[in-house]
PyMOL CGO cylinders between C-alpha atoms (Angstrom):
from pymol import cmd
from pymol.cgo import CYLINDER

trace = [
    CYLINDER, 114.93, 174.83, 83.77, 111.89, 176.96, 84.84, 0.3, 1, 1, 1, 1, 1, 1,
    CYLINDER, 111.89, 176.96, 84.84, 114.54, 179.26, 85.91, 0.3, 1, 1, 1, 1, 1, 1,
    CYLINDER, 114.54, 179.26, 85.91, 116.98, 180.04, 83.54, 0.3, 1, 1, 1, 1, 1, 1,
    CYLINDER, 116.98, 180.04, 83.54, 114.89, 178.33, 80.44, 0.3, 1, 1, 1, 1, 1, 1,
    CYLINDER, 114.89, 178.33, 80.44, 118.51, 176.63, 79.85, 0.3, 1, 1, 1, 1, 1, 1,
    CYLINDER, 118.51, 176.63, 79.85, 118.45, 174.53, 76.82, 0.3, 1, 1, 1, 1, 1, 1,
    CYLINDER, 118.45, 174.53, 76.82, 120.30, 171.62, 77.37, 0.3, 1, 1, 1, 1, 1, 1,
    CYLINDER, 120.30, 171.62, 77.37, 118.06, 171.42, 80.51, 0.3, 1, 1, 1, 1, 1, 1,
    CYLINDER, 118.06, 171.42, 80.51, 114.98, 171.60, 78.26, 0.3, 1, 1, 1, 1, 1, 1,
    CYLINDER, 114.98, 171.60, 78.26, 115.97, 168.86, 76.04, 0.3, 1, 1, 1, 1, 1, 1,
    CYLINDER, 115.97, 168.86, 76.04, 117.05, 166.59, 79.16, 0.3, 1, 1, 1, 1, 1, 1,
    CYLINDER, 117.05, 166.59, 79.16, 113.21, 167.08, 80.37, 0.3, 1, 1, 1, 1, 1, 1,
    CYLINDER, 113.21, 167.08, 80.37, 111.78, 166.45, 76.58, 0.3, 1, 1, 1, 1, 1, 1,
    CYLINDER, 111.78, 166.45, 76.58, 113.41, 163.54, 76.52, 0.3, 1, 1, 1, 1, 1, 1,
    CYLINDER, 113.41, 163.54, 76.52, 112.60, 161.88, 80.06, 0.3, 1, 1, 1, 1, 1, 1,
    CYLINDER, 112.60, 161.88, 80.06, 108.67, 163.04, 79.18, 0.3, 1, 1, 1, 1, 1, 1,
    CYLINDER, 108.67, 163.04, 79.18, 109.28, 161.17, 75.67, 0.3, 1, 1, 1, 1, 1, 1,
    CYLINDER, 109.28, 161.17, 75.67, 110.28, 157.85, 77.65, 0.3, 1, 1, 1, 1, 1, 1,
    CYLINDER, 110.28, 157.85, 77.65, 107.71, 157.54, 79.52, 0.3, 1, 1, 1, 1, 1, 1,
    CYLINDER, 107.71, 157.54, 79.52, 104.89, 158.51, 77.09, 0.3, 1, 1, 1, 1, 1, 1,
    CYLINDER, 104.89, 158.51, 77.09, 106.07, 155.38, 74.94, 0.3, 1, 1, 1, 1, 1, 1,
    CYLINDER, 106.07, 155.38, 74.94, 105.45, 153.53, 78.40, 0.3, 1, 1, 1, 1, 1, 1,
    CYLINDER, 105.45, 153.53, 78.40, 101.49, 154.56, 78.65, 0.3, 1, 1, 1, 1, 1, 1,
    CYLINDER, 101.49, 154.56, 78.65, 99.00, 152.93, 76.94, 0.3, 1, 1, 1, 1, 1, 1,
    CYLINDER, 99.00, 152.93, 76.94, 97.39, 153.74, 74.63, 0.3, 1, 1, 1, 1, 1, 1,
    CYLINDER, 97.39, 153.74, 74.63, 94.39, 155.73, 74.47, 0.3, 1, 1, 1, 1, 1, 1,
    CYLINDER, 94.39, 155.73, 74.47, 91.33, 153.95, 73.07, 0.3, 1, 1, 1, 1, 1, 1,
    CYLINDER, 91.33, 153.95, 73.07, 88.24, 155.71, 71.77, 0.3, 1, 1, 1, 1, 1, 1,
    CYLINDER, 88.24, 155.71, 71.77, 85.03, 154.54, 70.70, 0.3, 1, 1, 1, 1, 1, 1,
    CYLINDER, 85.03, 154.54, 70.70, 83.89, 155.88, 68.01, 0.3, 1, 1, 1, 1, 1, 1,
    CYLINDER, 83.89, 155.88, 68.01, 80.52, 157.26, 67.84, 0.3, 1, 1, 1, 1, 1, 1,
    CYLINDER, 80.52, 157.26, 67.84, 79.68, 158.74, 63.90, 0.3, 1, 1, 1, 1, 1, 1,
    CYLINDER, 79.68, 158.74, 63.90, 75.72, 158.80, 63.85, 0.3, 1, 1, 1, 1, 1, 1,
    CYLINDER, 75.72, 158.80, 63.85, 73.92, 160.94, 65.69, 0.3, 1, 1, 1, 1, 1, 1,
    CYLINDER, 73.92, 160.94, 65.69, 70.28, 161.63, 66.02, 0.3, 1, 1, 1, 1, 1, 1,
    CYLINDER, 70.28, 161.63, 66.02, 70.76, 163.90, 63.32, 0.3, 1, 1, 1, 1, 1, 1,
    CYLINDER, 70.76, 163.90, 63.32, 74.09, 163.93, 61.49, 0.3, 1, 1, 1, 1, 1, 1,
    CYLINDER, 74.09, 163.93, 61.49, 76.67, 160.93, 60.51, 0.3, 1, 1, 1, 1, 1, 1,
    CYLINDER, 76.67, 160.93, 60.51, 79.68, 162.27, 60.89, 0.3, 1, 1, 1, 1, 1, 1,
    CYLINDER, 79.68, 162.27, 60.89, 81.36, 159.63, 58.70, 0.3, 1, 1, 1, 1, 1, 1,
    CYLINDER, 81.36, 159.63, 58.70, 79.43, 160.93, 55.81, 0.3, 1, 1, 1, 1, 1, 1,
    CYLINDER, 79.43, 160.93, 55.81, 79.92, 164.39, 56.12, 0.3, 1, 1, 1, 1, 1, 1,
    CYLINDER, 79.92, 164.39, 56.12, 83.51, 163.80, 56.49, 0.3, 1, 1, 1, 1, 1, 1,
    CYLINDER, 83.51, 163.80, 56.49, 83.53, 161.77, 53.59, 0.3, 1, 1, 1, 1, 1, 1,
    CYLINDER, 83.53, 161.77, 53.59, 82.17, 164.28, 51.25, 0.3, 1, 1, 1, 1, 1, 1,
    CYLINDER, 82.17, 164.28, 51.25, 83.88, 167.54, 53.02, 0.3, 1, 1, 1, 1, 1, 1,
    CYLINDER, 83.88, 167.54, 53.02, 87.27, 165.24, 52.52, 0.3, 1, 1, 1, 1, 1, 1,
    CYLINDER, 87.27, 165.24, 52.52, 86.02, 164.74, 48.66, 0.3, 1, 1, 1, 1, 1, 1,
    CYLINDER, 86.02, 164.74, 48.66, 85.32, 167.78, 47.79, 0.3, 1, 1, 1, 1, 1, 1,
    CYLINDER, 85.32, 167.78, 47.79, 87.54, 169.75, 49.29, 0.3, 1, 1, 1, 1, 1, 1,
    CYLINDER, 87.54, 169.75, 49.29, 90.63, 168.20, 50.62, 0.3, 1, 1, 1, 1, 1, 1,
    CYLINDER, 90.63, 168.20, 50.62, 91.23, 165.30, 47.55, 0.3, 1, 1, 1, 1, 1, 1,
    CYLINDER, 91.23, 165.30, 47.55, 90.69, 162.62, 49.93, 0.3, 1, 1, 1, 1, 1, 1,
    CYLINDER, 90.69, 162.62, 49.93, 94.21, 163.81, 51.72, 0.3, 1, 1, 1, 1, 1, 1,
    CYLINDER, 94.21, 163.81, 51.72, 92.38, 163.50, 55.39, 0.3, 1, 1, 1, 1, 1, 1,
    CYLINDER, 92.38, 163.50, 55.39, 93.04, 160.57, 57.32, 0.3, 1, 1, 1, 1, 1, 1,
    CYLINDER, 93.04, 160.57, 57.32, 91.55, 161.38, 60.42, 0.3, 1, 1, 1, 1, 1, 1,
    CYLINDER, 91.55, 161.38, 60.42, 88.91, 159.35, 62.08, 0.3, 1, 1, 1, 1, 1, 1,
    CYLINDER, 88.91, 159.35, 62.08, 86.06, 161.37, 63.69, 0.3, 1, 1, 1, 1, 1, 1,
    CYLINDER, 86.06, 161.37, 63.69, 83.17, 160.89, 66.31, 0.3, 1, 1, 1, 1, 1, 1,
    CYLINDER, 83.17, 160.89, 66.31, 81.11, 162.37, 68.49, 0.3, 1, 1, 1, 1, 1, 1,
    CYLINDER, 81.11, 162.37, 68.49, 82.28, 163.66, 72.20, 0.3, 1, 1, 1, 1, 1, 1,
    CYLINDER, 82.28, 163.66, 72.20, 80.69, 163.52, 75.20, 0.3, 1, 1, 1, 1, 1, 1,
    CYLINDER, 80.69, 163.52, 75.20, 79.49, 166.53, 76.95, 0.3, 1, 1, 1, 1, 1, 1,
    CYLINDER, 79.49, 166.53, 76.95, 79.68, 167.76, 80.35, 0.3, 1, 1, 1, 1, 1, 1,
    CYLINDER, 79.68, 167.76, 80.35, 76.68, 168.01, 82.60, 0.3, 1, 1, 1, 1, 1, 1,
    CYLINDER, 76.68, 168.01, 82.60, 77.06, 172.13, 83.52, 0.3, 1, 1, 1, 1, 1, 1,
    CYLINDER, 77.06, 172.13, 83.52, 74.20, 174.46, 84.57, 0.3, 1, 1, 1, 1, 1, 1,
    CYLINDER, 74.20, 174.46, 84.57, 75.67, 177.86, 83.28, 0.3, 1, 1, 1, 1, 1, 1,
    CYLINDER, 75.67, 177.86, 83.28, 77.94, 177.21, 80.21, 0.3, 1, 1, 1, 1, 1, 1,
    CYLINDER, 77.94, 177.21, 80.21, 80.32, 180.20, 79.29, 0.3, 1, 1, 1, 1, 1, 1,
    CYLINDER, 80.32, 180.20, 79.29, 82.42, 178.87, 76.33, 0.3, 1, 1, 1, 1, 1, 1,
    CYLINDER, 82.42, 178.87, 76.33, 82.08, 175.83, 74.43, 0.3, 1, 1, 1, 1, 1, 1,
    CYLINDER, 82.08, 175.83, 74.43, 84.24, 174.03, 71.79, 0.3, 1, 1, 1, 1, 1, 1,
    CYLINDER, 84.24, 174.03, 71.79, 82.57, 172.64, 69.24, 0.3, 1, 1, 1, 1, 1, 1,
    CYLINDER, 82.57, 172.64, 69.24, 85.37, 170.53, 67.54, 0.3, 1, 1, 1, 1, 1, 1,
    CYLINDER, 85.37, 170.53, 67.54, 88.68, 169.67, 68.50, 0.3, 1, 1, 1, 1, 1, 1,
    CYLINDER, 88.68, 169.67, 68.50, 91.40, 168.17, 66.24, 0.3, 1, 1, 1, 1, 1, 1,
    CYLINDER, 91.40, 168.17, 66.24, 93.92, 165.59, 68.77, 0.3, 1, 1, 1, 1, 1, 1,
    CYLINDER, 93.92, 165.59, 68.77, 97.36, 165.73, 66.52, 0.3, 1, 1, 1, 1, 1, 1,
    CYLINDER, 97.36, 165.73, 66.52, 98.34, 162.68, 68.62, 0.3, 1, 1, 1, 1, 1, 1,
    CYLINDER, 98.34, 162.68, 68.62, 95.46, 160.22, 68.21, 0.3, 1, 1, 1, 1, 1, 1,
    CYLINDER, 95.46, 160.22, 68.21, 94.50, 161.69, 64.53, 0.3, 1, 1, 1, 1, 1, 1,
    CYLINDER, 94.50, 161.69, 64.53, 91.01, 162.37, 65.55, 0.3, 1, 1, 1, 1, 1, 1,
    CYLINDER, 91.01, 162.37, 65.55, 88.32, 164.88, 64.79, 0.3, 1, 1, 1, 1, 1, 1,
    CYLINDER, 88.32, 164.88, 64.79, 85.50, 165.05, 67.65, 0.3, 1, 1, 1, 1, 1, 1,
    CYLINDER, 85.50, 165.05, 67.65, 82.33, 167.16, 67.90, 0.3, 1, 1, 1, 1, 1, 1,
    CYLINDER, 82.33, 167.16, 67.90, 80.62, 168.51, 70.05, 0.3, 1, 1, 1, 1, 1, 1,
    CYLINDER, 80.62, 168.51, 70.05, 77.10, 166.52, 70.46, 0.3, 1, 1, 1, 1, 1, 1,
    CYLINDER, 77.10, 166.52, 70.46, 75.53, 170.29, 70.77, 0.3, 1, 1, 1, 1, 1, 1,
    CYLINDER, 75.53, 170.29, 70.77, 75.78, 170.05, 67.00, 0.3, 1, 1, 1, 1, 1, 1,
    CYLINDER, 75.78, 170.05, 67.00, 73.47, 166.93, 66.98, 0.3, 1, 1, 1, 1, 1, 1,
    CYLINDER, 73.47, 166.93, 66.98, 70.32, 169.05, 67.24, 0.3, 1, 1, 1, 1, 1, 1,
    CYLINDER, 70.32, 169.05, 67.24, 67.50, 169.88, 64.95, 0.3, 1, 1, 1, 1, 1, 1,
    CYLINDER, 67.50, 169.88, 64.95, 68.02, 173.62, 64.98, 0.3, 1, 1, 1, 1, 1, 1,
    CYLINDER, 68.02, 173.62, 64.98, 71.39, 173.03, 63.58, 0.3, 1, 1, 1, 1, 1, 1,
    CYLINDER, 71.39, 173.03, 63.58, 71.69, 173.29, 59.88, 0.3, 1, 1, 1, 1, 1, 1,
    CYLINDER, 71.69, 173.29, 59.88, 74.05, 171.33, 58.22, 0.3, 1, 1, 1, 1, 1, 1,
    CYLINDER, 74.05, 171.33, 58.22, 76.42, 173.72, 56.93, 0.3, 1, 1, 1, 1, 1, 1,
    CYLINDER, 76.42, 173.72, 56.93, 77.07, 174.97, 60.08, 0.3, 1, 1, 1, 1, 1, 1,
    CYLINDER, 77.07, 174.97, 60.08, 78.34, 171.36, 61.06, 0.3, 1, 1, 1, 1, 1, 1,
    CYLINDER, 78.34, 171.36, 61.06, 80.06, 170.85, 57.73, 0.3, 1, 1, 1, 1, 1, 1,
    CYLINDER, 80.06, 170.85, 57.73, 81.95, 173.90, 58.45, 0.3, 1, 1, 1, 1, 1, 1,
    CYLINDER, 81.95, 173.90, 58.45, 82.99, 173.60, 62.07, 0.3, 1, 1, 1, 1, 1, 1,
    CYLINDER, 82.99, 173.60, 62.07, 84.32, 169.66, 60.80, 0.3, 1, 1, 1, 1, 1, 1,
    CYLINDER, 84.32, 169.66, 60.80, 85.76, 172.09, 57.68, 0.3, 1, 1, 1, 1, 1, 1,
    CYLINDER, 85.76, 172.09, 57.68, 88.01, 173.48, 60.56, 0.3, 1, 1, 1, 1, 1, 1,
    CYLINDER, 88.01, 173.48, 60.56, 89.07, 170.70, 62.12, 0.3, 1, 1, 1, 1, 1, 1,
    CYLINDER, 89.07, 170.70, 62.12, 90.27, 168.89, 59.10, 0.3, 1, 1, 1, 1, 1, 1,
    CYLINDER, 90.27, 168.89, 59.10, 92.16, 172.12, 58.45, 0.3, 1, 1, 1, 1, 1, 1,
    CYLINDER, 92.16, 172.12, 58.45, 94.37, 171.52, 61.21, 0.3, 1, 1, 1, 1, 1, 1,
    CYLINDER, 94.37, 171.52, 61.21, 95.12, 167.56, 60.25, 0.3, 1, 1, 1, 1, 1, 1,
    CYLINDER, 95.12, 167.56, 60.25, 96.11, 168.89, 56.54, 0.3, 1, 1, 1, 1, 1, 1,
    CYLINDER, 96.11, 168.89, 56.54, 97.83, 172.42, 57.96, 0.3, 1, 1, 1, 1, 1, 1,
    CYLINDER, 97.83, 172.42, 57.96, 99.54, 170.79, 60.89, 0.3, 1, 1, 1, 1, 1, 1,
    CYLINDER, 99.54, 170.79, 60.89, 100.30, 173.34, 63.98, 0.3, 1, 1, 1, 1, 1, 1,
    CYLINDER, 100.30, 173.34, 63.98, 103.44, 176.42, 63.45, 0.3, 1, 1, 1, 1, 1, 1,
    CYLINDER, 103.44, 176.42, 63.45, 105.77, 176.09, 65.74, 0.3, 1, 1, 1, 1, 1, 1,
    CYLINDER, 105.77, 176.09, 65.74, 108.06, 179.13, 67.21, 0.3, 1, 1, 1, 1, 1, 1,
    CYLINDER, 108.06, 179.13, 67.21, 110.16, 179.14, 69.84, 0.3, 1, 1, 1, 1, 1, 1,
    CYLINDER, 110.16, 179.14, 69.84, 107.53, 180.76, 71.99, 0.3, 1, 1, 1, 1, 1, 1,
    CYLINDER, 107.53, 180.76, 71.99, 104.39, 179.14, 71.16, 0.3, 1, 1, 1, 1, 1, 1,
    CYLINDER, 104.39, 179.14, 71.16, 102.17, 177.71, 68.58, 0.3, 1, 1, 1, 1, 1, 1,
    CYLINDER, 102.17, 177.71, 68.58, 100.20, 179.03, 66.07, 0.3, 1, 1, 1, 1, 1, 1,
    CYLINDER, 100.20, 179.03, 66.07, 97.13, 177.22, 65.33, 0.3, 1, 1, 1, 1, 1, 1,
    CYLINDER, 97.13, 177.22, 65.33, 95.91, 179.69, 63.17, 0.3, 1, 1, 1, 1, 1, 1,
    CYLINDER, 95.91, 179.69, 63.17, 98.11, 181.36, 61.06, 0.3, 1, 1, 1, 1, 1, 1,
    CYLINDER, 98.11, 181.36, 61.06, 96.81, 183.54, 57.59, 0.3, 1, 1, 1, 1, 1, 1,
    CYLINDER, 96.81, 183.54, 57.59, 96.90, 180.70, 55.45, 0.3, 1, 1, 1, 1, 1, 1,
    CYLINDER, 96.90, 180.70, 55.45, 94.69, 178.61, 57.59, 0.3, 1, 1, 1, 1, 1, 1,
    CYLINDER, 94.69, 178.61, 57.59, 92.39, 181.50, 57.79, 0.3, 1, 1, 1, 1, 1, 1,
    CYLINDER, 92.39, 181.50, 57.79, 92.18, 182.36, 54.36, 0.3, 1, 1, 1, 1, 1, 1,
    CYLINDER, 92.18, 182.36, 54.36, 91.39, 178.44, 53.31, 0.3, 1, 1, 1, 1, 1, 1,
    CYLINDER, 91.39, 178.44, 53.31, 88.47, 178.66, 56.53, 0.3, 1, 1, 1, 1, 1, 1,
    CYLINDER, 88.47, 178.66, 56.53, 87.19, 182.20, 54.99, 0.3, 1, 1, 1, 1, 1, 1,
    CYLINDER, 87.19, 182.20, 54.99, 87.00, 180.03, 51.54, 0.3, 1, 1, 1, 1, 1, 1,
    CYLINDER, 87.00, 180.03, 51.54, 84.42, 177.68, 52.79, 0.3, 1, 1, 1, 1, 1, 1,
    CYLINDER, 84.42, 177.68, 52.79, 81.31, 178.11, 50.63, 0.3, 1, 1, 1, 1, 1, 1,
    CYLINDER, 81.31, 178.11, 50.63, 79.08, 178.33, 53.75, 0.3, 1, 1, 1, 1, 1, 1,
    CYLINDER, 79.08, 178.33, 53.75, 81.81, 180.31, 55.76, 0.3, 1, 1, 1, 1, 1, 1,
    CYLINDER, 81.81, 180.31, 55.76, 79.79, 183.34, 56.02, 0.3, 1, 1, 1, 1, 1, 1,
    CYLINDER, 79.79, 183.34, 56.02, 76.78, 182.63, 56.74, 0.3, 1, 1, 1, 1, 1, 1,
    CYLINDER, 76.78, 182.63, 56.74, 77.65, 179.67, 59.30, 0.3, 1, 1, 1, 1, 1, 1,
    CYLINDER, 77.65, 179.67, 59.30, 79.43, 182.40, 61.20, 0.3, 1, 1, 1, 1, 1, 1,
    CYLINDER, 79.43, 182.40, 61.20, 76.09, 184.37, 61.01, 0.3, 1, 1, 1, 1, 1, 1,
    CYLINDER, 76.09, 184.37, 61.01, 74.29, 181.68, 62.24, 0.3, 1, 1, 1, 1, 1, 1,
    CYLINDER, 74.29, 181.68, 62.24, 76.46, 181.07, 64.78, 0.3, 1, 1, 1, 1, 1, 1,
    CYLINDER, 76.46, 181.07, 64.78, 76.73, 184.63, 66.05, 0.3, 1, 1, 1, 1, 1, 1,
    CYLINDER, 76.73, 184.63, 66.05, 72.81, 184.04, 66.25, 0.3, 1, 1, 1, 1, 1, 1,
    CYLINDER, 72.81, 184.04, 66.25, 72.87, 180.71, 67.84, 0.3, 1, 1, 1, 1, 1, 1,
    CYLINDER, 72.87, 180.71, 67.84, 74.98, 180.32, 70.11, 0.3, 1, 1, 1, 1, 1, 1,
    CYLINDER, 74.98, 180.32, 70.11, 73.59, 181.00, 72.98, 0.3, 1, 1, 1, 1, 1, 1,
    CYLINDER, 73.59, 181.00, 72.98, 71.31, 177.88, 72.12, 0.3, 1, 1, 1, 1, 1, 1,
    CYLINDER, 71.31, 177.88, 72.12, 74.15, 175.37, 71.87, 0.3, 1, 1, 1, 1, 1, 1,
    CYLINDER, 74.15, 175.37, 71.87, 75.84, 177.10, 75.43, 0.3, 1, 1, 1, 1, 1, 1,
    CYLINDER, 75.84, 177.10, 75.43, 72.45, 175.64, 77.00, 0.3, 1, 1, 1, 1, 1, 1,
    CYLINDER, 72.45, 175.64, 77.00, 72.86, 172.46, 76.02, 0.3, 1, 1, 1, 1, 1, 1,
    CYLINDER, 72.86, 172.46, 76.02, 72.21, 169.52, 77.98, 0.3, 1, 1, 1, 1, 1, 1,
    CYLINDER, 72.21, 169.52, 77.98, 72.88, 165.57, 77.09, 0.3, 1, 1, 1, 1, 1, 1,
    CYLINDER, 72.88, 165.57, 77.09, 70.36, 163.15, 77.58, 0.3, 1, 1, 1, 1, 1, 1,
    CYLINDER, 70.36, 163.15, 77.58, 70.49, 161.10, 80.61, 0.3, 1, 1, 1, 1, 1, 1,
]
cmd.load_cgo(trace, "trace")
């Protein structure tokens, strides 16, 4: 398959990687929704009010962070299509962070639960114009991405408590 990108071959390896998923167990999370300084549950709650008519059914929590001297990147929320869940970064459980910054960046996530993920034949499209234009709609869109542009470099330093 990794040679000729044969169909019939690709379908034959779907379906083997299918059979044994159903064979795994389950992955469990704990979900952790209050932080020092946000609940995540009620943020959600109201974002998924106000915006979204109640249509989001993910759960969401708080993830853990790694312990790295020099951070480069850093992803602040991640939406799992599989499990349903939302998590966030626990960089965004600081003082310094306001809380539309937070609102937005869960904002995003529940865009991809209600949007779902294009597929082409090629690759996927997380996000296409439509997504963006509902993001860029976000009543604290533009000045969260101000903030951000001024902040990060705070939230690349972070480090968890012990």
């Amino acid at each position: 398959y990794l040679q000729t990108h044969n169909k019939v071959s690709g379908e034959i390896i779907d379906a083997f990687i299918a059979k044994i998923a159903q064979k795994l167990p389950q992955k469990h999370v704990t979900r952790r929704v209050k932080g020092r300084f946000f609940n995540l549950d009620k943020l959600f709650s109201e974002l998924n009010k106000e915006h979204f008519h109640q249509q989001c059914s993910a759960k969401i929590t708080w993830g853990k962070a790694q312990r790295k001297r020099h951070r480069k990147s850093i992803q602040l929320g991640l939406y799992y299509y599989d499990e349903n869940i939302i998590v966030i970064h626990p960089a965004l459980d600081q003082s310094f962070v306001p809380e539309h910054y937070i609102s937005w960046v869960i904002y995003h996530e529940m865009l991809h639960e209600i949007l779902g993920c294009e597929k082409s034949k090629s690759k996927r499209r997380l996000h296409p114009p439509e997504f963006v234009a509902l993001e860029e709609s976000f009543p604290t869109f533009a000045i969260s991405k101000q903030w951000e542009e001024n902040n990060l470099y705070r939230l690349l330093k972070y480090k968890p408590k012990s």
